[in-house]
N, C-alpha and C positions, 0 to 999 in steps of 0.2 A: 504494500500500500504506500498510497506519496504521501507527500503530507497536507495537498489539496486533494482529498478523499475525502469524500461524504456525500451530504444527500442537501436538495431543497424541496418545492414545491413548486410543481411547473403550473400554469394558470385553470388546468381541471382540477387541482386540487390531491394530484398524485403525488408522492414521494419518489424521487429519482436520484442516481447515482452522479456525481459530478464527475467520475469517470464513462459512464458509457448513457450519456442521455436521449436518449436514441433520435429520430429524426432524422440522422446526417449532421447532428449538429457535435459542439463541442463545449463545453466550458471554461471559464476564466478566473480562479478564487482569489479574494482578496481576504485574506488569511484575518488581518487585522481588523475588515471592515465587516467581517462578516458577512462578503457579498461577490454571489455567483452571477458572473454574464453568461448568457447562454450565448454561443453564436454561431451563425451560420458557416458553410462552406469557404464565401467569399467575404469573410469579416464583419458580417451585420449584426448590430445585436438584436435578436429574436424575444428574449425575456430577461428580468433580473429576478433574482430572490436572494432570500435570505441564507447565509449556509450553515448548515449541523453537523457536527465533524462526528454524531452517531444515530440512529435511528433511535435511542436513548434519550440523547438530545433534544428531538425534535419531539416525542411524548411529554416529557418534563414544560415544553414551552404549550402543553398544552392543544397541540396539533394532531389531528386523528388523520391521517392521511395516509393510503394504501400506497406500499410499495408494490411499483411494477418496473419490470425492464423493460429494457432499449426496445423492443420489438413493439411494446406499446404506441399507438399512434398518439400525435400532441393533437 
């Protein structure tokens, strides 16, 4: 694992990997700020959220949110 590993909330309300967030897209963490860019292909940015560096984490803030993988559509 890196140390930009974890999870946000993409805009259905899923819990997703900031390594494999499927779409084609990719992520960007800002470790300190606590803030995932999601972005496309050709550098666009798609979504932001918040990042939880555990699925722990993001229970604790309160968040009910189904993890699914990459193969999920956004």
């Amino acid at each position: 694992m890196t140390e930009t590993t974890g999870y946000f909330v993409d805009w259905g309300g899923n819990a997703r990997s900031t390594d494999t967030p499927g779409g084609g897209y990719r992520c960007e963490v800002d470790m300190v700020a606590r803030y995932v860019a999601v972005m496309s292909k050709k550098g666009v940015l798609i979504h932001e959220g918040t990042f939880y560096k555990t699925l722990d984490d993001l229970a604790k803030a309160g968040i009910k949110a189904p993890l699914v993988d990459e193969s999920v559509p956004w």
